[in-house]
DRENTORKOL-3810 file (N, C-alpha, C; in nm, 4 decimals):
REM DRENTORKOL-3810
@n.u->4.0919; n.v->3.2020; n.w->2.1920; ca.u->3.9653; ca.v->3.2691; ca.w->2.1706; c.u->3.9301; c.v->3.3452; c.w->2.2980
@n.u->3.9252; n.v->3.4926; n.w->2.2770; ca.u->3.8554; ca.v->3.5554; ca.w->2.4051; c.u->3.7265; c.v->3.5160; c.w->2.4656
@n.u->3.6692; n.v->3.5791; n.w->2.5831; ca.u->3.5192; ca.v->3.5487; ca.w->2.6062; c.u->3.4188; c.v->3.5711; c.w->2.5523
@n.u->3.4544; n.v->3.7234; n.w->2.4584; ca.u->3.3102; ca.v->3.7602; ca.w->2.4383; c.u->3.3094; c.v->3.7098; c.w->2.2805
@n.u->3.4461; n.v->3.6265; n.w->2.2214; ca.u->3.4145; ca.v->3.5273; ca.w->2.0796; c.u->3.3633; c.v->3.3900; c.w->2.1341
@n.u->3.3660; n.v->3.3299; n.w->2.2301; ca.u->3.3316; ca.v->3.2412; ca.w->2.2381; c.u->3.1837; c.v->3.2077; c.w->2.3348
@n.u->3.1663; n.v->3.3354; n.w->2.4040; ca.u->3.0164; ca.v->3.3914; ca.w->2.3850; c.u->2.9472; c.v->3.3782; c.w->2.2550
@n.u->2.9995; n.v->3.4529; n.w->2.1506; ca.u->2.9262; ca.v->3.4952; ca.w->2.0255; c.u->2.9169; c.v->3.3499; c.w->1.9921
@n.u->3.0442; n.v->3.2446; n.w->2.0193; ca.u->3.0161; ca.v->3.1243; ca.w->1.9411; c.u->2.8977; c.v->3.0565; c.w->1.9929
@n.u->2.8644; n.v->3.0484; n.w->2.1166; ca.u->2.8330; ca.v->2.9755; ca.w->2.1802; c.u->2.6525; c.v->3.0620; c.w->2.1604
@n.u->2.6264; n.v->3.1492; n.w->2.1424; ca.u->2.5138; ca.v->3.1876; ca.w->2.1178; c.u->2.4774; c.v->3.1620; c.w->1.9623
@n.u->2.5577; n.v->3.1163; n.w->1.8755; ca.u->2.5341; ca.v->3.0938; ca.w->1.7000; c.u->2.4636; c.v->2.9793; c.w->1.7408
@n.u->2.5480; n.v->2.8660; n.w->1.8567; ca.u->2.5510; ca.v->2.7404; ca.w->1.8338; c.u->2.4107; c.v->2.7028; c.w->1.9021
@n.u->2.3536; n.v->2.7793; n.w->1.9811; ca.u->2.2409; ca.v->2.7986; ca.w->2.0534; c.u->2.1247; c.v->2.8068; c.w->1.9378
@n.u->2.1496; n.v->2.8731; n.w->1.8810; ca.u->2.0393; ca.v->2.9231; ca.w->1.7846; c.u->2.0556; c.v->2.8477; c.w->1.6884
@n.u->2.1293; n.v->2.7670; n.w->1.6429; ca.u->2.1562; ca.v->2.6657; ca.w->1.5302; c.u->2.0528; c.v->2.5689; c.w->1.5875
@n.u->2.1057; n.v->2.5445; n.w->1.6817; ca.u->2.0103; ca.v->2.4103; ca.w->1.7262; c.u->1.8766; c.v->2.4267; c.w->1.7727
@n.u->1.8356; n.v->2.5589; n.w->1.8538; ca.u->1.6791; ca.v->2.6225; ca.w->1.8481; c.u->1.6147; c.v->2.5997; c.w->1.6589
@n.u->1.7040; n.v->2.6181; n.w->1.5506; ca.u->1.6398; ca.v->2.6050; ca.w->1.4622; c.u->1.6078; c.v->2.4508; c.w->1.3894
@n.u->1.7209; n.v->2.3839; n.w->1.4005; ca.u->1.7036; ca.v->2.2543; ca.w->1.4107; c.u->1.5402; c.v->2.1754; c.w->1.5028
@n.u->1.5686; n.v->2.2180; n.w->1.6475; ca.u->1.4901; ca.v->2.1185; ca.w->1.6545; c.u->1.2958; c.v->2.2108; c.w->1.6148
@n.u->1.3389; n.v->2.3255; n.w->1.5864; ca.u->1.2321; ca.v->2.4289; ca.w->1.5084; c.u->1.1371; c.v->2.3005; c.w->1.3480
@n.u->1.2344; n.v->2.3026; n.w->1.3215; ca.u->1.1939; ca.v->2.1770; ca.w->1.1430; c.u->1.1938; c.v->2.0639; c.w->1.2080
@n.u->1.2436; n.v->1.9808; n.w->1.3178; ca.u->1.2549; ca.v->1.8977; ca.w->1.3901; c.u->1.0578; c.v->1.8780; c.w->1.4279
@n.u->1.0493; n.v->1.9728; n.w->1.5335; ca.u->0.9051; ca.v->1.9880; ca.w->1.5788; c.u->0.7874; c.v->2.0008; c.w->1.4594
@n.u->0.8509; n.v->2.0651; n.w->1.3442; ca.u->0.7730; ca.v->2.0854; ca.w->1.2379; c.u->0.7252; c.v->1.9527; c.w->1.1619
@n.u->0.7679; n.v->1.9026; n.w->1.1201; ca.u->0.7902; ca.v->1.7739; ca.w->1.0536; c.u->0.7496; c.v->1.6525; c.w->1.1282
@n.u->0.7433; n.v->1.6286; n.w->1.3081; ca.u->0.6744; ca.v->1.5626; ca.w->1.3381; c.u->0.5090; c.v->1.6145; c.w->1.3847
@n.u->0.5187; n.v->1.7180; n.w->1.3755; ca.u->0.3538; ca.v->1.7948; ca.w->1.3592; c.u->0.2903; c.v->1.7677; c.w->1.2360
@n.u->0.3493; n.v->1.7863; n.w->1.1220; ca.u->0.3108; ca.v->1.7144; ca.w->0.9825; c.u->0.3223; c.v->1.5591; c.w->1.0055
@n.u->0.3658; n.v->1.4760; n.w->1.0376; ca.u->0.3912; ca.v->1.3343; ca.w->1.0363; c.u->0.2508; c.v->1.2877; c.w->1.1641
@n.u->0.2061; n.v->1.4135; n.w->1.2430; ca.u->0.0753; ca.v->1.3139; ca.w->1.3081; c.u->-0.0507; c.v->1.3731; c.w->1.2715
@n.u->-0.0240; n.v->1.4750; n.w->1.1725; ca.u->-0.1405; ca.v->1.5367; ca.w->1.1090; c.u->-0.2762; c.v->1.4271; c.w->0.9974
@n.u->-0.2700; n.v->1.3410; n.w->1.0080; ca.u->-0.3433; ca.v->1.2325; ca.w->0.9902; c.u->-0.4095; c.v->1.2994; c.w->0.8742
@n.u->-0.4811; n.v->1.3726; n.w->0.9365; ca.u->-0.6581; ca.v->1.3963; ca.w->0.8134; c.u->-0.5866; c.v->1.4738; c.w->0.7019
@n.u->-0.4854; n.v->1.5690; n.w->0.6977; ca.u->-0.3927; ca.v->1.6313; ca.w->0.5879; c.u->-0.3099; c.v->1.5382; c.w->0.5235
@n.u->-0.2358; n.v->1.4157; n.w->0.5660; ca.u->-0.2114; ca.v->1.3471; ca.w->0.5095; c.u->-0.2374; c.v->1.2891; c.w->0.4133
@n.u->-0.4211; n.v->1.2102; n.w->0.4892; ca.u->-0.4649; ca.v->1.1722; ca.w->0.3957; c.u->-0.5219; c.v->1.1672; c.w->0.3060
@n.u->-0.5700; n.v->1.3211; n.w->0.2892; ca.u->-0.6226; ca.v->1.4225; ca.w->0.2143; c.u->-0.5031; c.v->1.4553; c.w->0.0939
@n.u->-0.3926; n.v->1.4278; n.w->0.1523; ca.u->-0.2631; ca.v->1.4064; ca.w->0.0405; c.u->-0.2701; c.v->1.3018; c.w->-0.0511
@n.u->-0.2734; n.v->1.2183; n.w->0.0486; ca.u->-0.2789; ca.v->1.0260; ca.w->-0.0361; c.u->-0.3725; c.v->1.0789; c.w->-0.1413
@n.u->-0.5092; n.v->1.0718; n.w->-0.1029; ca.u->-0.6197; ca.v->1.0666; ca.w->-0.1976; c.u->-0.6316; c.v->1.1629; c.w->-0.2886
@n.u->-0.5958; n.v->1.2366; n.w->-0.2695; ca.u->-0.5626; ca.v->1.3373; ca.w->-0.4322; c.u->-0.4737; c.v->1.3091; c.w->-0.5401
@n.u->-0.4201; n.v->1.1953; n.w->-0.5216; ca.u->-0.3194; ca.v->1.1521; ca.w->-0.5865; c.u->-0.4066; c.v->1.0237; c.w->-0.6802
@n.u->-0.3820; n.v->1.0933; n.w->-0.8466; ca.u->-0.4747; ca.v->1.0525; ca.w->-0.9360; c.u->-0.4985; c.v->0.8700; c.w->-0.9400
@n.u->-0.3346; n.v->0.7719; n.w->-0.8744; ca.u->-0.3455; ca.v->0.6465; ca.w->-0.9213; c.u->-0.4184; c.v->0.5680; c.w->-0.7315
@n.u->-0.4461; n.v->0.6556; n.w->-0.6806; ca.u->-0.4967; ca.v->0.6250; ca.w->-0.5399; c.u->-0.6444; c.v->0.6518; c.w->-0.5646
@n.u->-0.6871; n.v->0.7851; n.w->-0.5911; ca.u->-0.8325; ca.v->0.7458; ca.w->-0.6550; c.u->-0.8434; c.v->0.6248; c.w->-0.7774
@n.u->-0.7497; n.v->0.6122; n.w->-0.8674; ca.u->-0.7811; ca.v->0.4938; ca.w->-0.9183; c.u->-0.8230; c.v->0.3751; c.w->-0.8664
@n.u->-0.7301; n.v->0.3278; n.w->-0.8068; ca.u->-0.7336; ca.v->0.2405; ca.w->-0.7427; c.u->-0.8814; c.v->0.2218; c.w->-0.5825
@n.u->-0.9085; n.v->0.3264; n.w->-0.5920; ca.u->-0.9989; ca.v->0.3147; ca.w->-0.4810; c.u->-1.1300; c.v->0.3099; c.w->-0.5723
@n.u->-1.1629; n.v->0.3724; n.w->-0.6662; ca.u->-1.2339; ca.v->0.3788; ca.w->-0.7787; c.u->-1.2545; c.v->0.1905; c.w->-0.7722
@n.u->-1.1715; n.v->0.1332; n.w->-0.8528; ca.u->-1.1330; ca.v->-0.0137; ca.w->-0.9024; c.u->-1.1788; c.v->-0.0773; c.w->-0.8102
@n.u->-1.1449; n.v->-0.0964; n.w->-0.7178; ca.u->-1.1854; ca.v->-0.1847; ca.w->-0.5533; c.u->-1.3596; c.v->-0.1533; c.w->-0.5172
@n.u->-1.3648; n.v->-0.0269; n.w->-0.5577; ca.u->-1.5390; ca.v->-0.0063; ca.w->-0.5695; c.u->-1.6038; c.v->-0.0808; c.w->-0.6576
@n.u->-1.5405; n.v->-0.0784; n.w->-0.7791; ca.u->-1.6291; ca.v->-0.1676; ca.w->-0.9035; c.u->-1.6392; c.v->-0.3433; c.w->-0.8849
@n.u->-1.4873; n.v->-0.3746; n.w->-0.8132; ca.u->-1.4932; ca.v->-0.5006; ca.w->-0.8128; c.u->-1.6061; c.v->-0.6070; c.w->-0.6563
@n.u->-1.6106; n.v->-0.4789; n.w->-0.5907; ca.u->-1.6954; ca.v->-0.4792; ca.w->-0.4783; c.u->-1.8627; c.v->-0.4763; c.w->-0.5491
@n.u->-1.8742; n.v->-0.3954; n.w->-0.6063; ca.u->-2.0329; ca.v->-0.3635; ca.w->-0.6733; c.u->-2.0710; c.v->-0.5145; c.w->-0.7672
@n.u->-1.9702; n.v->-0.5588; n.w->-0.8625; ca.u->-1.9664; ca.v->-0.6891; ca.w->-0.9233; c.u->-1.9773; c.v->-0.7734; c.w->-0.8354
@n.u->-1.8967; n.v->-0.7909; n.w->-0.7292; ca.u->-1.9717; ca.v->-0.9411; ca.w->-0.6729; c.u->-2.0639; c.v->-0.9117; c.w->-0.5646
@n.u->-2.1370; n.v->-0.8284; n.w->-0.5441; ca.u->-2.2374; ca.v->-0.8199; ca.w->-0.4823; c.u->-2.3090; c.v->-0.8518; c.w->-0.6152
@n.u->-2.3179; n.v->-0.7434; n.w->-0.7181; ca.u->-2.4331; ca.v->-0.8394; ca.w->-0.7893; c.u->-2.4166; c.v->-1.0009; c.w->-0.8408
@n.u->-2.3101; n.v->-1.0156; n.w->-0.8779; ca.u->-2.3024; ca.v->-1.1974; ca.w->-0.8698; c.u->-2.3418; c.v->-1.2530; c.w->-0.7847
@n.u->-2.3367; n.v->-1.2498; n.w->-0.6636; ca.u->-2.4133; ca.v->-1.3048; ca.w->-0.5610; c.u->-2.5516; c.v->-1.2620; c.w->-0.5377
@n.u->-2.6006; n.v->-1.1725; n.w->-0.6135; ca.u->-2.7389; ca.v->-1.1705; ca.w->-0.6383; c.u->-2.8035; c.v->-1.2181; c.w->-0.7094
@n.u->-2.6933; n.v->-1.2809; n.w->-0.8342; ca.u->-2.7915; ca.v->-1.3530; ca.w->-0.9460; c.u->-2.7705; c.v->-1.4589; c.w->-0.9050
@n.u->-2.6778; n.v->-1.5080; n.w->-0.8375; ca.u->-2.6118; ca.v->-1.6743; ca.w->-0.8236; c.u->-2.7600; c.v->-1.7044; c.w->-0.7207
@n.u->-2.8310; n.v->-1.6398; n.w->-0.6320; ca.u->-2.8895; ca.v->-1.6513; ca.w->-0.5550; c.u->-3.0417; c.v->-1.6871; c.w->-0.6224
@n.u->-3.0487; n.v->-1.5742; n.w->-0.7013; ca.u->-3.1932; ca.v->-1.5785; ca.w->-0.8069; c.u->-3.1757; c.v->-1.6939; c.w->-0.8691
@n.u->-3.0820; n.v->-1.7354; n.w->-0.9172; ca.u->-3.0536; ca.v->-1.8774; ca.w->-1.0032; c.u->-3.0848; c.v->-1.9780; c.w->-0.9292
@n.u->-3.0606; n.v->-2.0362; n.w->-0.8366; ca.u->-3.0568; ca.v->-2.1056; ca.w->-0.7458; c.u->-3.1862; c.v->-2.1169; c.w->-0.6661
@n.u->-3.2701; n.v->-2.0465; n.w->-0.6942; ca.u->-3.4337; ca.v->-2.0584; ca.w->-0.6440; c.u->-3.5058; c.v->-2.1346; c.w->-0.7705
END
């Protein structure tokens, strides 16, 4: 291989890996993006379910423990 092919190689191989760690940097910028994340999670119909559900079962025993209390006087 002459110099100026293994120049050319050696500048592909440069830029291969500038693009690599390019999606590299990308992907851990998405991975500490927190509030987009979780703005992901929660749009997701069985995650509002479920957060929905944990509300109702929270609202129920607060009021059970409001009547258990009234009862008990």
């Amino acid at each position: 291989m002459n110099p100026a092919d293994q120049a050319a190689a050696l500048r592909a191989e440069i830029w291969r890996t500038r693009e690599e760690l390019s999606e590299t940097l990308e992907a851990l910028a998405a991975k500490a993006n927190v509030k987009a994340r979780l703005g992901r999670t929660l749009a997701q119909p069985a995650v509002r379910w479920r957060i929905a559900a944990c509300g109702g079962v929270v609202l129920l025993v607060a009021a059970g423990l409001v009547v258990l209390r009234r009862w008990r006087r």
